[in-house]
LUMSESE-996912 format. One record per residue (C-alpha): residue in three letters; y, x, z. Coordinates in Angstrom, 2 decimals. Each point is the difference from the previous one (the first is absolute). Layout:
BEGIN
[r ALA [Y X Z]];
...
This chain:
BEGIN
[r UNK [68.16 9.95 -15.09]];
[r UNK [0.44 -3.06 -2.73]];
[r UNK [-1.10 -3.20 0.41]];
[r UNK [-1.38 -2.45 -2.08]];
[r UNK [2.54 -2.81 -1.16]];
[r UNK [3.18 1.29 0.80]];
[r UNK [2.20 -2.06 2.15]];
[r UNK [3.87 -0.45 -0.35]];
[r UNK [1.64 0.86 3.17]];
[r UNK [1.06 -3.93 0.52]];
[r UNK [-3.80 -1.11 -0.32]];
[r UNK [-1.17 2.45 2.57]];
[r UNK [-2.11 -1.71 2.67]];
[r UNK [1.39 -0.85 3.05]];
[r UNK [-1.00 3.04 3.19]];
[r UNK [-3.16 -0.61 1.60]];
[r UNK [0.53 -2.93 2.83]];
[r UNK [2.56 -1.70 -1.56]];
[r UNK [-0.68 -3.10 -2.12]];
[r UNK [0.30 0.93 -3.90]];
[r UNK [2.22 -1.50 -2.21]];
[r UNK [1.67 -2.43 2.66]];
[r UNK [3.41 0.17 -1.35]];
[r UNK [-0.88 0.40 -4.15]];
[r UNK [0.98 -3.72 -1.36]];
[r UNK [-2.55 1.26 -2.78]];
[r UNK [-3.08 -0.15 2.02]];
[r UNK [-1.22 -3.68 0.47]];
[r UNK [-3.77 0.68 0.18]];
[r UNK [-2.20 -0.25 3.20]];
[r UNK [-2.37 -1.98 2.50]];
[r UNK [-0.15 -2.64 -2.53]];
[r UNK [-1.42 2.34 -2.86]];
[r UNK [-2.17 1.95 2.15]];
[r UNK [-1.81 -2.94 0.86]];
[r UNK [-0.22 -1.56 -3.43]];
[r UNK [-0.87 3.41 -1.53]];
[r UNK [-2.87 -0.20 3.38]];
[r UNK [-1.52 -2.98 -1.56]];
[r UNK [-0.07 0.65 -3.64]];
[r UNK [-1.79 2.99 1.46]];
[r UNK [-2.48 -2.53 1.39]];
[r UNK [-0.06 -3.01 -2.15]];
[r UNK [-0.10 1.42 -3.37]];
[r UNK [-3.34 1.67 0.82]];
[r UNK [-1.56 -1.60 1.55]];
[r UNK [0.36 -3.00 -2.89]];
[r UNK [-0.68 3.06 -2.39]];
[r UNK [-3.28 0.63 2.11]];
[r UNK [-0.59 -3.48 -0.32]];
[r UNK [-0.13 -0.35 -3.35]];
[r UNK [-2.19 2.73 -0.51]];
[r UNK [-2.62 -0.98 1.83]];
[r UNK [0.07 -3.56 -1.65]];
[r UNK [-0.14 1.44 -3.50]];
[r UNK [-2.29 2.70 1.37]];
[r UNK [-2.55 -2.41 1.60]];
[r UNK [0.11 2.74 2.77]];
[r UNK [0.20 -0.93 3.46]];
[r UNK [1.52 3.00 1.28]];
[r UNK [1.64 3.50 -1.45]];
[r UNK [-2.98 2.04 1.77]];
[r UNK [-0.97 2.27 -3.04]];
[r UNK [3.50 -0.18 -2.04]];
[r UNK [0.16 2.77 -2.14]];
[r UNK [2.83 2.36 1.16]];
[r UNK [2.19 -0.73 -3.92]];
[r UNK [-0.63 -3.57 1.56]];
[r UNK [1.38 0.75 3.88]];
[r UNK [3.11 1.66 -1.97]];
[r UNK [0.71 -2.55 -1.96]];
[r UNK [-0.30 -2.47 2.83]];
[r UNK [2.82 2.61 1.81]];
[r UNK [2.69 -1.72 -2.71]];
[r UNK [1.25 -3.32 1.50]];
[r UNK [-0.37 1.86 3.23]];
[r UNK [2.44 2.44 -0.98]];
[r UNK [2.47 -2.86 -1.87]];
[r UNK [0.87 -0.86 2.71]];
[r UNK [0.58 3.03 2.46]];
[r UNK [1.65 1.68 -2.84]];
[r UNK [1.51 -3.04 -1.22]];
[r UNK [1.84 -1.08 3.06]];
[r UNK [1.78 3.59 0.01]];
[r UNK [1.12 -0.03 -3.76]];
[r UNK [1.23 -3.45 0.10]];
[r UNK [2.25 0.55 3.25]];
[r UNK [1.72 3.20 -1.13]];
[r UNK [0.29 -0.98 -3.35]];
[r UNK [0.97 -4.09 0.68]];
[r UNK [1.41 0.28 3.14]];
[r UNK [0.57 3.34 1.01]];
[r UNK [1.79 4.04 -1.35]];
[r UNK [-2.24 -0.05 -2.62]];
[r UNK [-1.72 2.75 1.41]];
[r UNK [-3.45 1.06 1.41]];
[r UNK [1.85 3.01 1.87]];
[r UNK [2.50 -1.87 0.99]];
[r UNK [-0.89 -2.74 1.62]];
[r UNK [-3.66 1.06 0.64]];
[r UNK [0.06 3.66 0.96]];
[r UNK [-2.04 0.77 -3.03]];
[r UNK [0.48 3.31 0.01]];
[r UNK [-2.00 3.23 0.15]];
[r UNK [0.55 3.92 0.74]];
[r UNK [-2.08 2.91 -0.13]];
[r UNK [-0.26 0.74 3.54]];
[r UNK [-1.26 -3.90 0.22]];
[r UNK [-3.70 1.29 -1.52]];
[r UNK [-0.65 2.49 2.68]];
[r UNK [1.26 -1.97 2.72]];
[r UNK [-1.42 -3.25 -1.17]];
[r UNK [-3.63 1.29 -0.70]];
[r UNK [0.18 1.65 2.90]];
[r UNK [0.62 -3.03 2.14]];
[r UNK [-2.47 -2.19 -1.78]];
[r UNK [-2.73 2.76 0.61]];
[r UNK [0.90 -0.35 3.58]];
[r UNK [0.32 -3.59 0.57]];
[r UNK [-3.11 -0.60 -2.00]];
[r UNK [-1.98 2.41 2.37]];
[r UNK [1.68 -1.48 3.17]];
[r UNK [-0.57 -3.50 -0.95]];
[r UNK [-3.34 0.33 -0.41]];
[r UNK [-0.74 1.78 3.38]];
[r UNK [2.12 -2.68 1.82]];
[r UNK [-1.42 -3.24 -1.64]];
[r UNK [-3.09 1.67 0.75]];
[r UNK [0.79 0.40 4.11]];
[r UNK [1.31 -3.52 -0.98]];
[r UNK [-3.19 -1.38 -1.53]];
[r UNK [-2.15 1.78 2.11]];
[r UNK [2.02 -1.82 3.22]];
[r UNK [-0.41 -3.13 -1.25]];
[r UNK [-3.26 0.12 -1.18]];
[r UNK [0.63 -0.33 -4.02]];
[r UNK [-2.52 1.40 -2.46]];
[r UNK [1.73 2.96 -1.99]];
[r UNK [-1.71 -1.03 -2.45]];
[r UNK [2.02 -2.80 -1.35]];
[r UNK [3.05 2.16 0.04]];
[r UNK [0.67 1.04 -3.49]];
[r UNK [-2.46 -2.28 -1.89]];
[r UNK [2.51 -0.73 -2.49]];
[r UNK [0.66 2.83 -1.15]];
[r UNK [-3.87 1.62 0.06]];
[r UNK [-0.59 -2.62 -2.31]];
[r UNK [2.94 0.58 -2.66]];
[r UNK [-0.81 3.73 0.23]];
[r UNK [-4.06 -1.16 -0.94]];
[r UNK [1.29 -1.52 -2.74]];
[r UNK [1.32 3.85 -1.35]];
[r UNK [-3.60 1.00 -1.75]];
[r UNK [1.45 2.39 -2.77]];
[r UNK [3.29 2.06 -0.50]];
[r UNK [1.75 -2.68 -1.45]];
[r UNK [-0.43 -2.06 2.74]];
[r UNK [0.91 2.66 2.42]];
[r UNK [3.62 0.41 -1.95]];
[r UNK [0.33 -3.68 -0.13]];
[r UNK [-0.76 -0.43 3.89]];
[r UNK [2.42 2.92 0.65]];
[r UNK [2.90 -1.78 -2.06]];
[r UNK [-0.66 -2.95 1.90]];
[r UNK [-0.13 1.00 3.56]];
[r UNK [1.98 3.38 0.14]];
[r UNK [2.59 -0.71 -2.48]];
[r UNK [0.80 -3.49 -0.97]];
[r UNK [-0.66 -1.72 3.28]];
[r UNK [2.65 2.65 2.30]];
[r UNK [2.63 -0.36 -2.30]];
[r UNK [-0.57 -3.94 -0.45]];
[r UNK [-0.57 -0.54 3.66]];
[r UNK [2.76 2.40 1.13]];
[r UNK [2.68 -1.41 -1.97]];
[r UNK [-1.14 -3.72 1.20]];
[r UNK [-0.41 0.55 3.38]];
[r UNK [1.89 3.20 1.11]];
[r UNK [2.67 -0.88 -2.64]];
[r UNK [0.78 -4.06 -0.24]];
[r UNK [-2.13 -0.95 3.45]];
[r UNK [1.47 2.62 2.17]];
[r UNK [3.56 0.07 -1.26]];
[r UNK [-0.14 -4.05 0.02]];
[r UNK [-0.79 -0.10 3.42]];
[r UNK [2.40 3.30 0.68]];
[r UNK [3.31 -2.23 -1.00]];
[r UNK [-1.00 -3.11 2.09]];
[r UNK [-1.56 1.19 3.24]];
[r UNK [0.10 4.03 -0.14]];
[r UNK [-1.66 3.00 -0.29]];
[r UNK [-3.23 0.09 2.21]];
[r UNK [-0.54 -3.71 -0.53]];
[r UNK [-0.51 0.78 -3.77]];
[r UNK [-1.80 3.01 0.52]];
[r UNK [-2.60 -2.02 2.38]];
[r UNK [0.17 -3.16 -2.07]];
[r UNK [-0.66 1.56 -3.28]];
[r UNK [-2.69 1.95 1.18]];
[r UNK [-1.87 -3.10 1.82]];
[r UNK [0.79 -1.91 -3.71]];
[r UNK [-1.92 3.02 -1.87]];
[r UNK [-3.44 -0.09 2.02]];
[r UNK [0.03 -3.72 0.17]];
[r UNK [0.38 -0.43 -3.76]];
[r UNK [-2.84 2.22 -1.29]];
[r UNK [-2.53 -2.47 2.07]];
[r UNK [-2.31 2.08 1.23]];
[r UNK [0.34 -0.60 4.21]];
[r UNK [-1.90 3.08 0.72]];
[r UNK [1.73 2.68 -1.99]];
[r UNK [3.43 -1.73 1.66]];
[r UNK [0.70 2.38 3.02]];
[r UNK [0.02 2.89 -2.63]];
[r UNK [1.90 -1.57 -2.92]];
[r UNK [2.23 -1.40 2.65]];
[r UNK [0.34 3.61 1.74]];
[r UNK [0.70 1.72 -3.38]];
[r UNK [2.23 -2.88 -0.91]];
[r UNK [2.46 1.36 3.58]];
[r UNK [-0.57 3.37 -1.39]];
[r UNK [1.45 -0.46 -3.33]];
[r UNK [2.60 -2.26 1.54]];
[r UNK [1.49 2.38 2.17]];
[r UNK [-0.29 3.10 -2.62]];
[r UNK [2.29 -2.56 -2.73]];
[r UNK [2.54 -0.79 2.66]];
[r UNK [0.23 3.39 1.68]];
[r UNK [0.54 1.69 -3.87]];
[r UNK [1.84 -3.32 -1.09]];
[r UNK [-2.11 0.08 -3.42]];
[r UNK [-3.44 -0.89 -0.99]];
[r UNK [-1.55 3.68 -1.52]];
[r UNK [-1.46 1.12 3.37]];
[r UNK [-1.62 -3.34 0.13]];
[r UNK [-1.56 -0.47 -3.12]];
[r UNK [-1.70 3.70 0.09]];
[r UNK [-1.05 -0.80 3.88]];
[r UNK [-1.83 -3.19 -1.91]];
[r UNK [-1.53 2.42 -2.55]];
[r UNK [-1.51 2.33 2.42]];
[r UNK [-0.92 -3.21 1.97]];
[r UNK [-1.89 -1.47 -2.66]];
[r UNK [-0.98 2.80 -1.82]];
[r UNK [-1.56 1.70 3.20]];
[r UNK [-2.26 -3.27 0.93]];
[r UNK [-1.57 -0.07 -3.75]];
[r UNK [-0.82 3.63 -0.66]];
[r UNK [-1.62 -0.38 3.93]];
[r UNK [-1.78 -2.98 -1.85]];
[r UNK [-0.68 1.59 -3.27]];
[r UNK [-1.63 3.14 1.85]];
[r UNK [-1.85 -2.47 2.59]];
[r UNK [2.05 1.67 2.96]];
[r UNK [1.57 -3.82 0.68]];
């Protein structure tokens, strides 16, 4: 099968347990961009957020029209896409595939969906046994996103809640996290360390405590998939299905 962005045979990445790039003089990026790239993602925001509200006279974004929510997804995105672009490009092989695993095959769809599907379903039956252990109202769990998907009330919004969630956010969040995060982490302390701290980083930084177990679980799951396949594809379609799955539940009120 092809793949998406070709790689020349010197810019392939390095096997699977082995730390990328540690002898290629042209790589230079790493802990110190993930981190900056981690709070752009959380500065620029939340001033953005900030702002709006002032100008707004609102004191909250409860009732922001979805074009709104979107728009608000920019900054957030500057920087987890930002911190990627500038370390290939300023400090790195100049290359998403290269240095990032940004790569994608056919066989990735099937295999990826299918894996979202299934860590979607069994994520939700063990936070559940979790929840129900510890005595947690289910009902907080997801609140987030019930309330985005509310803000869908005609076709338009449906697209534009589907672009968000099931298309923009995976390959964002994949290439930040799975990509920069994990392969950051990968060259300095090894391969489950990254795939464990990466995760933990991507349920902490979406701020909502009670959706963590899952985002955190889903966050291993995509981990492992990118360093057993050594590219990101299976990952980002495991995110679509992930995503994708929880709104139509929503949409249809399954969820």
């Amino acid at each position: 099968m092809g793949t998406v962005g070709p790689v020349l045979p010197e810019e392939r990445v390095a096997p699977v347990g082995q730390p990328p790039d540690e002898h290629d003089d042209r790589v230079r990026w790493g802990m110190g961009d993930a981190v900056a790239g981690t709070l752009l993602a959380i500065l620029v925001p939340g001033l953005v957020v900030v702002a709006v509200l002032a100008a707004s006279g609102r004191s909250d974004l409860d009732g922001l029209s979805l074009g709104a929510t979107a728009l608000l997804q920019v900054p957030l995105w500057a920087g987890l896409l930002g911190a990627p672009l500038w370390s290939t490009y300023g400090k790195g092989r100049r290359s998403l595939a290269a240095d990032f695993g940004l790569r994608m095959r056919w066989s990735d769809v099937p295999l990826g969906v299918a894996t979202g599907l299934g860590a979607q379903i069994a994520l939700a039956v063990v936070v559940a046994l979790l929840y129900q252990v510890l005595g947690v109202d289910l009902d907080k769990v997801g609140t987030s996103a019930e309330a985005l998907t509310s803000s869908a009330t005609d076709v338009v919004g449906v697209v534009l809640l589907v672009a968000i969630v099931a298309v923009a956010a995976p390959l964002v969040e994949e290439l930040f996290y799975r990509g920069l995060w994990l392969r950051a982490v990968e060259r300095r302390w090894g391969t489950t360390p990254a795939v464990v701290m990466s995760s933990l980083l991507f349920g902490s930084i979406h701020f909502q405590p009670y959706d963590m177990p899952a985002l955190v679980g889903f966050g291993l799951v995509a981990g492992v998939l990118t360093v057993r396949t050594g590219r990101l594809g299976p990952a980002i379609w495991a995110h679509v299905a992930f995503n994708l799955s929880a709104v139509v539940s929503l949409l249809a009120g399954i969820g």
